[in-house]
C-alpha positions in Angstrom: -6.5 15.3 -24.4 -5.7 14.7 -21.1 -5.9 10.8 -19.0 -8.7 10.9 -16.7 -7.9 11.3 -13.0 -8.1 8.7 -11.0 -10.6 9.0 -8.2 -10.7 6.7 -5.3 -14.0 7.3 -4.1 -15.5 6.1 -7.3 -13.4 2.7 -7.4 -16.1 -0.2 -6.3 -13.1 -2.4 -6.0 -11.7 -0.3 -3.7 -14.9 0.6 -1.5 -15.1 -3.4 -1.6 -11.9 -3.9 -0.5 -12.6 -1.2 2.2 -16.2 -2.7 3.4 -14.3 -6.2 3.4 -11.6 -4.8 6.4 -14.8 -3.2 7.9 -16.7 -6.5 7.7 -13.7 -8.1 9.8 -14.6 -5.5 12.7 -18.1 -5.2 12.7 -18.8 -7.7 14.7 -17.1 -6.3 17.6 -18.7 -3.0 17.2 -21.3 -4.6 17.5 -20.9 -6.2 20.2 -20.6 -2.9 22.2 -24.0 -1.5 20.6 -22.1 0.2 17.6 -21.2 0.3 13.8 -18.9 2.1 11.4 -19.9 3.2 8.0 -17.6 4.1 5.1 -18.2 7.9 3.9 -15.3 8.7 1.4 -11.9 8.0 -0.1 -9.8 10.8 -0.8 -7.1 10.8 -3.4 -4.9 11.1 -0.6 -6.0 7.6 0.4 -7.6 8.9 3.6 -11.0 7.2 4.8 -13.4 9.1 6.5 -15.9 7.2 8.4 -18.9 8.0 10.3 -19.1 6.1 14.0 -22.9 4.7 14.6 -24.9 3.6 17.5 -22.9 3.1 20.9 -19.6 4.6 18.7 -20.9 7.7 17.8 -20.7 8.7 21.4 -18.4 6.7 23.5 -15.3 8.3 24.8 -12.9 5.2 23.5 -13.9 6.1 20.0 -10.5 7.7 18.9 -8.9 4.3 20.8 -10.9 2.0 18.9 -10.7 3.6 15.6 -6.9 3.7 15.9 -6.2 0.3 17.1 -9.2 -1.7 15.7 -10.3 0.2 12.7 -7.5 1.5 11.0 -5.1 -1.5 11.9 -8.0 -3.7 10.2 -8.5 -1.3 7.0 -4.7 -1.0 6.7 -4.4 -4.6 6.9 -6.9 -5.4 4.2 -5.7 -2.3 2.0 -2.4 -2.0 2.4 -2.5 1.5 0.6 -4.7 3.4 3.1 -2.9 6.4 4.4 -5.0 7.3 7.2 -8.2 6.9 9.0 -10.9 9.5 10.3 -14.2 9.6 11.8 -16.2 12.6 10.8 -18.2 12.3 14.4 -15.1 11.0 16.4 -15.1 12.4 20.3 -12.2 14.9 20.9 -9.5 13.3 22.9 -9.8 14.9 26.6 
């Protein structure tokens, strides 16, 4: 019999810990007319998010996910590889 795998996606503690880091940039999302929403967590440790509102569209997206989202996430979750956005604008 074989040890269950561990999944990140389907640790609360983890999506808490995640929502908490996203809690400490909300505000400045939303500020600008946008909001992020937590999608997944792969066993890589990769979060995929989805960009709302004024986000979804805006052509500083990759920018502020870099430098405001993932520096926040990785700051509260040490562990967190990477960040993504599933809807992120293509740098030009």
């Amino acid at each position: 019999m074989s040890a269950p795998v561990y999944v990140p996606d389907r640790d609360p503690i983890l999506r808490q810990q995640i929502e908490r880091g996203l809690d400490t940039i909300r505000p400045y999302l939303l500020a600008d007319g946008g909001s992020v929403r937590l999608l997944n967590i792969s066993d890589e440790m990769v979060v995929k998010l989805e960009l709302l509102g004024a986000c979804g569209s805006c052509p500083m997206s990759t920018m502020t996910l870099r430098a405001g989202i993932e520096q926040a996430l990785k700051h509260a979750v040490p562990q967190i590889r990477r960040v993504e956005a599933v809807n992120a604008m293509a740098p030009y």
